[in-house]
C-alpha positions, 0 to 999 in steps of 0.5 A: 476459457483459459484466463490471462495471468497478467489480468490475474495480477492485476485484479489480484493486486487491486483487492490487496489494496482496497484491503489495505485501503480498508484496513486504514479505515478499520484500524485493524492491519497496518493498511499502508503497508499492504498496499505498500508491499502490494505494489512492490510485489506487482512490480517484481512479478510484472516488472517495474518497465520505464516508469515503474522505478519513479512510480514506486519511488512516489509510492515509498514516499507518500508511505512514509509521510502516511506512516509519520503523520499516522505516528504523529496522531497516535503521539498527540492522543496519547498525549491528550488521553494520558 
């Protein structure tokens, strides 16, 4: 059986994620970025298409506003906490 190395790309490219998905949940790798670099990865190796570009562009964005409000939090309890 030989396996399709697209499918493997795939299915790669999703437990990275989930593991950057995990990872924000448990503050231990910065789980924005994974999957962040995940899709940017995915996208050179399997190529971007029509959509890919406007897709990973939306994706830069929700990271970027993820790791702002992500700083923002971290700034107000070090604030609270001292």
């Amino acid at each position: 059986m030989i396996l399709d190395p697209h499918l493997i790309l795939v299915v790669g490219t999703l437990l990275v994620m989930v593991a950057g998905w995990v990872s924000l949940v448990v503050p231990v790798l910065p789980g924005i970025t994974i999957i962040w670099l995940a899709g940017l990865v995915y996208g050179l190796l399997a190529g971007f298409g029509t959509w890919g570009p406007w897709l990973f562009a939306l994706m830069c964005v929700q990271g970027f506003v993820g790791i702002w409000i992500d700083n923002v939090i971290m700034a107000a309890g070090a604030k609270v906490g001292g």
